[in-house]
N, C-alpha and C positions, 0 to 999 in steps of 0.2 A: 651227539652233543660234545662241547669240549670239555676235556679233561679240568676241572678247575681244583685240583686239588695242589697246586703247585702255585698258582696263578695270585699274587699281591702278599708273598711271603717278605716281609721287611724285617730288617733288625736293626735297633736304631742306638746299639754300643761302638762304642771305639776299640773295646777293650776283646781281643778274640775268643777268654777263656768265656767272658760273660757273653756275646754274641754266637757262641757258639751252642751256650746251654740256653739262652732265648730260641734259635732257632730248631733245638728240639723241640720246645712247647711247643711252638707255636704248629709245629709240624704234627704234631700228638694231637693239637688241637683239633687241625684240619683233617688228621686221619677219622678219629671219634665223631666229626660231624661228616663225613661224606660215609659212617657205616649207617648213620642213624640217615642221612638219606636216601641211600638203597634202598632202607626199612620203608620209609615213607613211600617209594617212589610203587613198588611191589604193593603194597595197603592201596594206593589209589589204584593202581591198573585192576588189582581184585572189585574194587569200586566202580571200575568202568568210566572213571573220573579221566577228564581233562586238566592239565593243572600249567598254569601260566604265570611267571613269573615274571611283575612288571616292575624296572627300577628305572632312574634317571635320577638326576642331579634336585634339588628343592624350586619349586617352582615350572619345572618343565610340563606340568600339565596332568600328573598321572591320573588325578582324582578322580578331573572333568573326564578323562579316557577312558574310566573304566564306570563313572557313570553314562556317558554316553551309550558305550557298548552293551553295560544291561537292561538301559533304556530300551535301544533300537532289536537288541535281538531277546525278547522277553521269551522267545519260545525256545531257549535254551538254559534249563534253570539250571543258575547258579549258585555258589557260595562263596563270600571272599574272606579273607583274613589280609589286615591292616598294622604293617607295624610303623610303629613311629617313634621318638625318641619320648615324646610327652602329648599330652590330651588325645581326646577320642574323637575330634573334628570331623577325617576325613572319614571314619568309619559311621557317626553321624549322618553327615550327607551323602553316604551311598545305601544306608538305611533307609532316608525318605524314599529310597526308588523302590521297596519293599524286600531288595536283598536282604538275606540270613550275612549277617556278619559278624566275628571276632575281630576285636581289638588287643593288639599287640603292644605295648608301652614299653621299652626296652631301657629306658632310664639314660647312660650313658654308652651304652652300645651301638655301634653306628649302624648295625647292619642285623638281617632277621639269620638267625640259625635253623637248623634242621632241628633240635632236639624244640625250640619255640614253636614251631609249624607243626609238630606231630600232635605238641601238647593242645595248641587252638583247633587243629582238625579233631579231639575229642571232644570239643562241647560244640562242634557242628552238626546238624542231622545232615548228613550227606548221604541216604539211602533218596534214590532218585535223582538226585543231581547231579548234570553231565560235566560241568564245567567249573573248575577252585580257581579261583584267582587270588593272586598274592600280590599286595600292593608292600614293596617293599621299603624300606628306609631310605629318605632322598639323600643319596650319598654315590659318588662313581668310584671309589675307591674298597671301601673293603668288603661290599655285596661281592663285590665279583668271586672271589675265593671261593665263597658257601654256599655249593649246590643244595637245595631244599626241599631236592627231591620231585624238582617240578621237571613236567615235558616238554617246555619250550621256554627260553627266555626271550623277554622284550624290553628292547631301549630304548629308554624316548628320549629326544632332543629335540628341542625349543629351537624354532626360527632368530628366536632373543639372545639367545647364549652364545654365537660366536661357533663360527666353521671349522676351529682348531680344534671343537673338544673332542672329535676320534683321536689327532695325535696328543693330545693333553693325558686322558686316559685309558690308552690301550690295553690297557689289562681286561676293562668292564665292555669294552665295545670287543674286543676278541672273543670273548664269552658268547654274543648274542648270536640268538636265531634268527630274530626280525629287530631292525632296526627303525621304526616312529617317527619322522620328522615331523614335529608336532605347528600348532599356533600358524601352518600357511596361509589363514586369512589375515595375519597382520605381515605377511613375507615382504609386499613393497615395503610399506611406512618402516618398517625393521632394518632397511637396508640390505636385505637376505643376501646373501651369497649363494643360488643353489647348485653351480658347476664346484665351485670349490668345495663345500660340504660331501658333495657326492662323488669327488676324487679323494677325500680323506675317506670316507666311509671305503669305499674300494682297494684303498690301500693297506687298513689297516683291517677290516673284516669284511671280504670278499665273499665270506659264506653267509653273511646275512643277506634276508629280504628288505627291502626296503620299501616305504611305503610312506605317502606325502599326505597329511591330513589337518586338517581342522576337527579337534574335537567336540569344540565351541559350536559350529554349524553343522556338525556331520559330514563335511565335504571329504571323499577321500575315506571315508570307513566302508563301505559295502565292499573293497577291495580287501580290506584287511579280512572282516569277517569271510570271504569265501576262503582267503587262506586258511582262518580257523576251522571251519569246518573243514577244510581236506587235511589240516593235521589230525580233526579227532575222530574224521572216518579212516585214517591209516592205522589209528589204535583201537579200530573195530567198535567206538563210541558210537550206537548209533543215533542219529540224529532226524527221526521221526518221519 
């Protein structure tokens, strides 16, 4: 996985004495939550846990993605944790699908931290469940910093949002393991671009997977899911 403990450090003084003592915190900051990820990361493999970390910008679809996916593959139980900045919506509606879920309300925090994720995996029962899923704050900018202790990150981007957002945000797409391109059943009416999207996507994170779906229809998932499953038979998860 990438190092992301370096990865969307800003400082937004003029002044160097005070820009300099910002960028110690903020450096403190990201040290303190990549130990308490470790911690996390060590707790889930003792668990036997998959744990997937899904972010993208607001709107790109995550919700419908990961209800879909608990829909279609029920014979892999899961647990998810949902942060968001306000109300408990999305975590609602992945509850009607009979998922165990924690909600995360993070107030003005744009992004979920490790020491939030340890504290929601304690009022989860997770004895028996193969797979965590983490529905992250729709934001591309400062999830990327805050590993959370998950085994694989996933980036969704919308056919709607425009072919530039790898070079827009390279920080949160250099992070990713699999990269989403979500909403292809509206790809014409959208205007899509798909040679230009997938020459940003190459350019800027070449180590991701890529994978073309409708979450809305399921078109384009049964791809995703085998790659899940061969990430959580590589962590000896086994899967029945």
């Amino acid at each position: 996985m990438t190092d992301r403990r370096t990865i969307g450090i800003s400082v937004l003084s003029d002044r160097d004495e005070e820009r300099g003592r910002l960028l110690e915190v903020e450096k403190g900051v990201l040290a303190r939550n990549q130990e308490i990820a470790t911690d996390n990361r060590a707790r889930f493999a003792r668990a036997g846990l998959g744990v997937v970390n899904v972010l993208s910008s607001p709107g790109s679809g995550k919700t419908t993605f990961l209800a879909r996916l608990l829909s279609d593959r029920s014979d892999l139980p899961a647990a998810v944790i949902v942060g968001d900045l306000a109300t408990d919506n999305d975590a609602e509606r992945l509850r009607e699908g009979g998922a165990e879920v924690v909600q995360i309300t993070t107030g003005g925090v744009c992004h979920l931290e490790a020491a939030m994720v340890a504290g929601a995996a304690d009022r989860l029962e997770l004895d028996g469940k193969r797979l965590l899923l983490i529905e992250n704050v729709g934001n591309l900018v400062c999830p990327a910093a805050y590993d959370l202790g998950e085994g694989f990150r996933v980036v969704l981007v919308s056919v709607t949002e425009g072919e530039d957002k790898p070079l827009k945000y390279p920080g949160m797409f250099k992070t990713a393991d699999v990269v989403v391109i979500n909403k292809m059943d509206i790809a014409e009416a959208a205007g899509f671009d798909r040679p230009a999207l997938r020459a940003n996507l190459a350019a800027v994170c070449p180590q991701a997977t890529v994978f073309e779906v409708s979450a809305r229809t399921g078109a384009g998932m049964p791809a995703f899911y085998a790659h899940l499953d061969e990430h959580l038979a590589q962590r000896a998860v086994p899967l029945g």
